[in-house]
DRENTORKOL-3810 file (N, C-alpha, C; in nm, 4 decimals):
REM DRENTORKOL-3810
@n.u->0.0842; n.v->-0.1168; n.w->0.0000; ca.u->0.0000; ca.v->0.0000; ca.w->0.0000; c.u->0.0892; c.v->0.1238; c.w->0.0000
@n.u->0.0403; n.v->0.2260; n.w->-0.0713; ca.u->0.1154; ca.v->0.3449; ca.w->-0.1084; c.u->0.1435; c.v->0.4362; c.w->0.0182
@n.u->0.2335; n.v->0.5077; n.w->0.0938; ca.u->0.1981; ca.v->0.5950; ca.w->0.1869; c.u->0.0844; c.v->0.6791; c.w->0.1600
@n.u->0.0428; n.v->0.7959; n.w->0.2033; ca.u->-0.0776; ca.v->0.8591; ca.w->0.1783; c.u->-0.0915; c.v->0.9939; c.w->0.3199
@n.u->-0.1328; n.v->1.0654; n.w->0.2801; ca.u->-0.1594; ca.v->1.1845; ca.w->0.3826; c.u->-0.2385; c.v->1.1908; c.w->0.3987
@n.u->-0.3235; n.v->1.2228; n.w->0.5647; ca.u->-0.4906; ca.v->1.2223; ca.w->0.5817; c.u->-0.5300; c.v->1.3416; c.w->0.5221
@n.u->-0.4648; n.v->1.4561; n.w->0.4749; ca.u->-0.4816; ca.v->1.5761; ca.w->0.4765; c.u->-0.4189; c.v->1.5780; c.w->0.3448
@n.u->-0.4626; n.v->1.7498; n.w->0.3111; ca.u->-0.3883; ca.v->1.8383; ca.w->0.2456; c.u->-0.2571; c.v->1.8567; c.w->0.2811
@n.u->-0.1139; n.v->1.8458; n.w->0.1713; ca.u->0.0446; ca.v->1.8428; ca.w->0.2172; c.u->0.0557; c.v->1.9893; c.w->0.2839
@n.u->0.1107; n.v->1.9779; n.w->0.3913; ca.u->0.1578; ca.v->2.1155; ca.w->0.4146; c.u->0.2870; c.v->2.0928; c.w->0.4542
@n.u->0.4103; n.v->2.1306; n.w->0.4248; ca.u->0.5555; ca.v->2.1095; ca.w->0.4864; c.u->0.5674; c.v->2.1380; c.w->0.6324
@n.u->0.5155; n.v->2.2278; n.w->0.7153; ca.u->0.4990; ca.v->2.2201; ca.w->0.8382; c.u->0.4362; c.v->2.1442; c.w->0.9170
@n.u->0.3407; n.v->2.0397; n.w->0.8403; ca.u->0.2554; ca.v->1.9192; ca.w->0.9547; c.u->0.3750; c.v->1.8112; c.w->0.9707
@n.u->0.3823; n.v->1.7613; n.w->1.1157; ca.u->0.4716; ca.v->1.6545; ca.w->1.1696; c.u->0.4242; c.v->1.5264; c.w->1.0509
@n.u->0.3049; n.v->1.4932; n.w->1.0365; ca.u->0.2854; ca.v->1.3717; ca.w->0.9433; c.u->0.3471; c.v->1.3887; c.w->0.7721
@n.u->0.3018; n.v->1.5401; n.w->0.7454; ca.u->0.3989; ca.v->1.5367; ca.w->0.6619; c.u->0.5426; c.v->1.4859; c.w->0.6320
@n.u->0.6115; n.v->1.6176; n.w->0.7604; ca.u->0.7483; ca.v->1.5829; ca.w->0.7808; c.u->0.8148; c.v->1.3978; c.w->0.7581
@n.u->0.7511; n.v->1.3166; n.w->0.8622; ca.u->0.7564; ca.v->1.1873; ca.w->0.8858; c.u->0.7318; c.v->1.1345; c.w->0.7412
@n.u->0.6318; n.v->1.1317; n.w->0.6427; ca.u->0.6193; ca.v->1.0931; ca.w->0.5349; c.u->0.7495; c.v->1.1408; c.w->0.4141
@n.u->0.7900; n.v->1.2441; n.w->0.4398; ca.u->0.9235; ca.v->1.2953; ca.w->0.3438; c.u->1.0273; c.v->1.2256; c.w->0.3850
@n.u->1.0481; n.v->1.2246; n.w->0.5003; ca.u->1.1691; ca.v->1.1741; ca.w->0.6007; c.u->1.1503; c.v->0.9802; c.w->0.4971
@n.u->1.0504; n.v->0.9424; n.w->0.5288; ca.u->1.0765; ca.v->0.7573; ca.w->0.5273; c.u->1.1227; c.v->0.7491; c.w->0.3417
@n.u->1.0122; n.v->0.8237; n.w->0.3153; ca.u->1.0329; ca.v->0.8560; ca.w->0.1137; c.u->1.1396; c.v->0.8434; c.w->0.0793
@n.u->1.2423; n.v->0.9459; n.w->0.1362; ca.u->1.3916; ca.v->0.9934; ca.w->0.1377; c.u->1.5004; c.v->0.8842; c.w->0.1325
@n.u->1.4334; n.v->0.8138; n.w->0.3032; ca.u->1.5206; ca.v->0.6583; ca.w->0.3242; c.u->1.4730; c.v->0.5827; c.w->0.2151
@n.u->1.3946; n.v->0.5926; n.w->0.1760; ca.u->1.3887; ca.v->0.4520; ca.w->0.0618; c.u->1.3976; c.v->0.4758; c.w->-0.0586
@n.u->1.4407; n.v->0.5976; n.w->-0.1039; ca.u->1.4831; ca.v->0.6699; ca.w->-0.1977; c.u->1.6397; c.v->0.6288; c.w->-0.1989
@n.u->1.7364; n.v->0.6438; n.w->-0.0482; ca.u->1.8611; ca.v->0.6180; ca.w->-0.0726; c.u->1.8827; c.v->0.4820; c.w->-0.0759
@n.u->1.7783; n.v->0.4139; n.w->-0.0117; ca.u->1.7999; ca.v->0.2597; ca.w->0.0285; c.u->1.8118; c.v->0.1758; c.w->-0.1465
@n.u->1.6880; n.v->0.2432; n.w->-0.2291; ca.u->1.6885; ca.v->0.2227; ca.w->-0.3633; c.u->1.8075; c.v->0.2087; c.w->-0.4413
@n.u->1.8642; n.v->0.3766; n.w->-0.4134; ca.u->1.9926; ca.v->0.4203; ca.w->-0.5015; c.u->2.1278; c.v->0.2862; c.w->-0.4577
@n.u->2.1359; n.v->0.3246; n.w->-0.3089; ca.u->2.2230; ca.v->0.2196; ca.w->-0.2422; c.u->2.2293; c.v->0.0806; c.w->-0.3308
@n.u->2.1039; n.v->0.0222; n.w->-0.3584; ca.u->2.1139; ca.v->-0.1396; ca.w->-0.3937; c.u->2.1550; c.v->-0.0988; c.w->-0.5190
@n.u->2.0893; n.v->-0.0106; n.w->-0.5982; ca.u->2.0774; ca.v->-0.0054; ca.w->-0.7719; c.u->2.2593; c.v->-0.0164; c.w->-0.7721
@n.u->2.3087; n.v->0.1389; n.w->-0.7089; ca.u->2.4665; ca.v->0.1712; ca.w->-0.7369; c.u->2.5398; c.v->0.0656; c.w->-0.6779
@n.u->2.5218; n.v->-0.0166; n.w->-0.6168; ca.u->2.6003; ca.v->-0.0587; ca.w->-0.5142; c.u->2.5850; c.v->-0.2320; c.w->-0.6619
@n.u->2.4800; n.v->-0.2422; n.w->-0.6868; ca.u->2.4988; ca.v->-0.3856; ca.w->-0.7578; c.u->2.5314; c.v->-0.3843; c.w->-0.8777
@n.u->2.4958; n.v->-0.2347; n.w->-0.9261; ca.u->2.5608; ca.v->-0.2243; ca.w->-1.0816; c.u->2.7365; c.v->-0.2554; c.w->-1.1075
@n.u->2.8056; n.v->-0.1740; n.w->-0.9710; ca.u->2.9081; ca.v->-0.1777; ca.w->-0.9588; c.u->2.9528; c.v->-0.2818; c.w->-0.8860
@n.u->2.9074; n.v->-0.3538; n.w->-0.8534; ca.u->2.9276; ca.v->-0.5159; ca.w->-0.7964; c.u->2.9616; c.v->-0.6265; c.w->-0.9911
@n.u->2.8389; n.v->-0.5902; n.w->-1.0359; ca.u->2.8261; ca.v->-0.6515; ca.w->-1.1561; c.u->2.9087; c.v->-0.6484; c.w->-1.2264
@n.u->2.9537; n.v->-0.4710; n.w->-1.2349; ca.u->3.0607; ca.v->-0.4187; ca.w->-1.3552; c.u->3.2318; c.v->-0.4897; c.w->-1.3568
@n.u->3.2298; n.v->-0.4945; n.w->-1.1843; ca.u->3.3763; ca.v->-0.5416; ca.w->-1.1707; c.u->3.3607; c.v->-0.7009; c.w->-1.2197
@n.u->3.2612; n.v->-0.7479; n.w->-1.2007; ca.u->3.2582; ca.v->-0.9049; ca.w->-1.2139; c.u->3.3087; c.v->-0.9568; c.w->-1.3436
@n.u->3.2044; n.v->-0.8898; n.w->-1.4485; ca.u->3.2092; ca.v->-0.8648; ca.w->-1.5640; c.u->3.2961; c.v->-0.8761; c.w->-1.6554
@n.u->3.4129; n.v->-0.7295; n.w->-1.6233; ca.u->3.5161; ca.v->-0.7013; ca.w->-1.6235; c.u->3.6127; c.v->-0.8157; c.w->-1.5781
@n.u->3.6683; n.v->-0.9088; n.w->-1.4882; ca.u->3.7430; ca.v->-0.9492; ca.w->-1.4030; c.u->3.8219; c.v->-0.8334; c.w->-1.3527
@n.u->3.7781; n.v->-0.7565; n.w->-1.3138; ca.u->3.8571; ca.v->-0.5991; ca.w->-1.2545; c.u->3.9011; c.v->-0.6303; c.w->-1.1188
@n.u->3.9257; n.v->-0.5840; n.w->-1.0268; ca.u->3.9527; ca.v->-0.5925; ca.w->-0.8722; c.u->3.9789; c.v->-0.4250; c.w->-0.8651
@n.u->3.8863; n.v->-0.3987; n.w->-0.7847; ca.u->3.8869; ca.v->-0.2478; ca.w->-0.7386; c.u->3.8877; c.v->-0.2787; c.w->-0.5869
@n.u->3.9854; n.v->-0.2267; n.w->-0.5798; ca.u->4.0076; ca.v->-0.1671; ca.w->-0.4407; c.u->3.9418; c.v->-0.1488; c.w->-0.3571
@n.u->3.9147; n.v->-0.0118; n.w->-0.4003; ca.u->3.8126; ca.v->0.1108; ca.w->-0.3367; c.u->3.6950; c.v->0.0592; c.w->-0.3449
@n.u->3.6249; n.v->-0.0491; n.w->-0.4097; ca.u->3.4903; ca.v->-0.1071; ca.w->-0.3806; c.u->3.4262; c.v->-0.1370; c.w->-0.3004
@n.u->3.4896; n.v->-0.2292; n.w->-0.2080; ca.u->3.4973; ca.v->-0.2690; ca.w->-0.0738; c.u->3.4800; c.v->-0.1460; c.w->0.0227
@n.u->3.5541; n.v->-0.0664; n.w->0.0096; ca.u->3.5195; ca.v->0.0753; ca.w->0.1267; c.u->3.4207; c.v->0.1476; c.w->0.0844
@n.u->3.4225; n.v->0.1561; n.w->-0.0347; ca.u->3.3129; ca.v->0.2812; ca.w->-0.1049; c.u->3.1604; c.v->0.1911; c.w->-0.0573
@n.u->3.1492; n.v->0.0599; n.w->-0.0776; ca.u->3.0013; ca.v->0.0349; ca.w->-0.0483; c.u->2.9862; c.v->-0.0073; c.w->0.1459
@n.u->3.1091; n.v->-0.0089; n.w->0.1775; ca.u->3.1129; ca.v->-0.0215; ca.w->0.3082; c.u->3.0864; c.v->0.1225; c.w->0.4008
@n.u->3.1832; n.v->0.2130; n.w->0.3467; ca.u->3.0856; ca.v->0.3641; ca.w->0.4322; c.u->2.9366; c.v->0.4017; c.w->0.3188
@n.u->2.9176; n.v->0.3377; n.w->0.2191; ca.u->2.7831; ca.v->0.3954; ca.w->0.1777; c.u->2.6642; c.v->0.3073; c.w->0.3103
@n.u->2.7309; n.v->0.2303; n.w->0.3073; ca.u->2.6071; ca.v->0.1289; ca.w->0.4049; c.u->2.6027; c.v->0.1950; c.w->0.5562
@n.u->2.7203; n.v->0.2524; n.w->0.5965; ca.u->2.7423; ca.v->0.3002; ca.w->0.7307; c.u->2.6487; c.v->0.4065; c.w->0.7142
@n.u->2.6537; n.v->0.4737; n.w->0.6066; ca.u->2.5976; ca.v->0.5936; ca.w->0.6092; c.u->2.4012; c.v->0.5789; c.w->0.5930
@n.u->2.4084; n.v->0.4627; n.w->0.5161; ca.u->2.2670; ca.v->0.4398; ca.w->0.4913; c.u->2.1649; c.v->0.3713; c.w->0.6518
@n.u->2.2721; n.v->0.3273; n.w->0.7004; ca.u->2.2294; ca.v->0.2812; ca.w->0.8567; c.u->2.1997; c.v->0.4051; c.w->0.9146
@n.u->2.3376; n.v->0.4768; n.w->0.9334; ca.u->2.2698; ca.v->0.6404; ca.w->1.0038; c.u->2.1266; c.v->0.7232; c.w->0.9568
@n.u->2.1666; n.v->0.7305; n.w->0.8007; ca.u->1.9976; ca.v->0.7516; ca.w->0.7676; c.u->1.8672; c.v->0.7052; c.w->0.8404
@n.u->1.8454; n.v->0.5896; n.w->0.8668; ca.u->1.8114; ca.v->0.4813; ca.w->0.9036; c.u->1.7747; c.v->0.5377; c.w->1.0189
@n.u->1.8925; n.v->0.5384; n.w->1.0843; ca.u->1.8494; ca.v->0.5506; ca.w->1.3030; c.u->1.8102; c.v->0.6507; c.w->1.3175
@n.u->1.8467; n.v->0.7929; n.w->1.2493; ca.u->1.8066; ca.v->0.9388; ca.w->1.2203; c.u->1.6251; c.v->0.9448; c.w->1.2056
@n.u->1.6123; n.v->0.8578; n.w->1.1251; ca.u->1.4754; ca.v->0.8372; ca.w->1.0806; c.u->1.4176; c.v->0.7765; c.w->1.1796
@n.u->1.3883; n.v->0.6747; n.w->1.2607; ca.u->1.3815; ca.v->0.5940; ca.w->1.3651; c.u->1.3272; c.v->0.7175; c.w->1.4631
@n.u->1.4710; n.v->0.7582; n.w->1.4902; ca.u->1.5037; ca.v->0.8387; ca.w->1.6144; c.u->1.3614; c.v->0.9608; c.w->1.5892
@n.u->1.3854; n.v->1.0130; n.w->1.4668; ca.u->1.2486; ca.v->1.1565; ca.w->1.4188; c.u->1.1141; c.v->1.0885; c.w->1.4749
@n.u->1.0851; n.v->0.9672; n.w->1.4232; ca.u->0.9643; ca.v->0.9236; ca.w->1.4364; c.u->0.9391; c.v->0.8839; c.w->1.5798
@n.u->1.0199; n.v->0.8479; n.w->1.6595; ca.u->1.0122; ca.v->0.7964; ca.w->1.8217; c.u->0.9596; c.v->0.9202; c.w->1.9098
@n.u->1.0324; n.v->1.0822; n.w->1.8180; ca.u->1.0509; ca.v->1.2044; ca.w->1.9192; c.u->0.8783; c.v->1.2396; c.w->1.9015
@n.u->0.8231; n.v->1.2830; n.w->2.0441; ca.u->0.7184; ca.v->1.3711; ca.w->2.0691; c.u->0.6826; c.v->1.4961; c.w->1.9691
@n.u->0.5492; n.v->1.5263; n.w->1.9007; ca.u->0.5629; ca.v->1.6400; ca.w->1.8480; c.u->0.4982; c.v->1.7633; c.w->1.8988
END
């Protein structure tokens, strides 16, 4: 089922807010898998060995976790 607003969008309603906020995470969570497997694929492909692969999808994930608890954390707080 699609998210959905009981209301008219206004950028100042907390349900708003909360609805942009999760969009966002699964917006990067999206990008994360798409970039992260294209370039999984490409090296395969290739027989390449990149280096920097290993770290580059390792702080993207660190970072996509923080997204993550950030989001968590918004939705837990009182409004």
């Amino acid at each position: 089922m699609a998210p959905r607003l009981s209301r008219p969008a206004d950028p100042n309603d907390p349900e708003y807010q909360s609805l942009e906020r999760r969009i966002n995470l699964a917006l990067h969570f999206s990008l994360f898998c798409a970039g992260n497997s294209a370039l999984w694929f490409w090296q395969s492909l290739h027989y390449a060995h990149w280096q920097w692969l290993l770290w580059f999808t390792s702080l993207w994930a660190v970072l996509l976790l923080g997204h993550g608890l950030w989001v968590l954390g918004k939705e837990r707080q009182p409004h």
